[in-house]
MIFILUM-671480 format. One record per residue (C-alpha): residue in three letters; x, y, z. Coordinates in Angstrom, 1 decimal, padded with zeros to 4 digits, always signed. Last residue first. Layout:
BEGIN
Ala / X / Y / Z $
...
//
This chain:
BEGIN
Unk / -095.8 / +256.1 / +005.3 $
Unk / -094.2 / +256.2 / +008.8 $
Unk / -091.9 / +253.8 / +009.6 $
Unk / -092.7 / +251.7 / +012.7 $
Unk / -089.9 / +248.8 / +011.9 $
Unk / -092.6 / +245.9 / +012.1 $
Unk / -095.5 / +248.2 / +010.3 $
Unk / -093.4 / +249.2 / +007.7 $
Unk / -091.9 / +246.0 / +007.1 $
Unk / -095.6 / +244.7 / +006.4 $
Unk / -096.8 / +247.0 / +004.1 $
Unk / -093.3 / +246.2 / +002.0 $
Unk / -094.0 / +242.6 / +001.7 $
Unk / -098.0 / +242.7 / +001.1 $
Unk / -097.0 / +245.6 / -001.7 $
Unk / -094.7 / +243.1 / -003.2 $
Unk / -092.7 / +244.2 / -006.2 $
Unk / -093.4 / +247.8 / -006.6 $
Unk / -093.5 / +248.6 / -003.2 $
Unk / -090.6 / +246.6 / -002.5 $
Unk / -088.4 / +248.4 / -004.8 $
Unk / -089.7 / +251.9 / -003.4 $
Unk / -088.7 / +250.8 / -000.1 $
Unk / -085.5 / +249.4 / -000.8 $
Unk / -084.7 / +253.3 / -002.8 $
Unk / -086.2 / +254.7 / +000.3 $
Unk / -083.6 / +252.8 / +002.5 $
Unk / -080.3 / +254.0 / +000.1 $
Unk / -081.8 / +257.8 / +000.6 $
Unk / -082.1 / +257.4 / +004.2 $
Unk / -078.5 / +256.1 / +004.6 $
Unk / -077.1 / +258.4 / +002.1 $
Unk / -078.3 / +261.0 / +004.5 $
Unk / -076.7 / +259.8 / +007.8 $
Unk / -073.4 / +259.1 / +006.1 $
Unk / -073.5 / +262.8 / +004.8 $
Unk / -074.5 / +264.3 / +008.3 $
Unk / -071.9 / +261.6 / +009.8 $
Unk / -069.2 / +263.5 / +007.6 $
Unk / -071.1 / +266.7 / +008.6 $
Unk / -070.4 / +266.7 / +012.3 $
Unk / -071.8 / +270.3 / +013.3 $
Unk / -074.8 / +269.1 / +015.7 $
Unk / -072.8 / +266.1 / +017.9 $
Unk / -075.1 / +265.2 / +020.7 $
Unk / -078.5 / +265.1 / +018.2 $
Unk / -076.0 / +263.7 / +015.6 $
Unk / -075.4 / +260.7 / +017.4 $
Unk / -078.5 / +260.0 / +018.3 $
Unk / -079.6 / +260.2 / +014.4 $
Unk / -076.2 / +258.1 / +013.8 $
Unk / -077.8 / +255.4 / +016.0 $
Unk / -081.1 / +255.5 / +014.5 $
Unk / -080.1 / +255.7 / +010.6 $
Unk / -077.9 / +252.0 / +011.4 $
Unk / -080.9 / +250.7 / +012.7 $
Unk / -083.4 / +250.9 / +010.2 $
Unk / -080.6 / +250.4 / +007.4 $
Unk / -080.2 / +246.5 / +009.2 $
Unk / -083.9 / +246.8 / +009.3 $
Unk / -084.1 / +247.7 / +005.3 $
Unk / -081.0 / +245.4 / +004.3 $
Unk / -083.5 / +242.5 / +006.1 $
Unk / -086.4 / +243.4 / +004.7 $
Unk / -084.9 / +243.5 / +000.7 $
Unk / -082.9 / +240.4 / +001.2 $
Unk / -079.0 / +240.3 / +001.4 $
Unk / -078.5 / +238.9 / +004.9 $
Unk / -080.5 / +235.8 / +004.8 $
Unk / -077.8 / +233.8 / +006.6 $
Unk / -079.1 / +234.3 / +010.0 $
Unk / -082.8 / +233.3 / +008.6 $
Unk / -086.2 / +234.6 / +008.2 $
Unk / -085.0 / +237.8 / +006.8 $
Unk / -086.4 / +240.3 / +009.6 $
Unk / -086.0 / +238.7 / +013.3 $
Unk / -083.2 / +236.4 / +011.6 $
Unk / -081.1 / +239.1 / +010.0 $
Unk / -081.9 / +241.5 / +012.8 $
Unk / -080.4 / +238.6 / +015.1 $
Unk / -077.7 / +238.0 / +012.9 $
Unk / -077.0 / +241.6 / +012.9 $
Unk / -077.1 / +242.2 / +016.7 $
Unk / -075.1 / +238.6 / +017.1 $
Unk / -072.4 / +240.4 / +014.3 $
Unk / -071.7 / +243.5 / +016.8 $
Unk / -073.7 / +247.0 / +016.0 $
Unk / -072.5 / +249.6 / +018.0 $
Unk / -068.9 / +248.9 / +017.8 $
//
């Protein structure tokens, strides 16, 4: 598995604050963040998979949806995970 539980606990702590802050809005984002760039290398090897296509996709769109929650809550919050996970916008 690509992403073992120390990975997550330590996007979890890099991102959240803590290893047990796994449901806040920066830390679902990174753990997203992630997640989108493995299956993006996967698809670069693997051009007609469409399952991981879909997966791929869903990921995005559930990361935007984050995004656009943070923006409306905490501009200073969402500013700032942009600039740690180097996401353009």
């Amino acid at each position: 598995m690509y992403l073992t539980s120390e990975r997550k606990k330590e996007i979890f702590k890099t991102y959240g604050g803590s290893e047990s802050n796994s449901g806040g809005a920066e830390s679902q984002i990174a753990l997203f963040t992630e997640r989108i760039i493995h299956l993006s290398e996967h698809m670069k090897m693997h051009k007609k998979d469409r399952f991981t296509q879909r997966a791929l996709v869903g990921l995005v769109g559930k990361r935007r949806r984050l995004l656009d929650y943070l923006k409306r809550e905490d501009i200073e919050r969402y500013r700032s995970i942009i600039q740690q996970l180097g996401l353009r916008k």
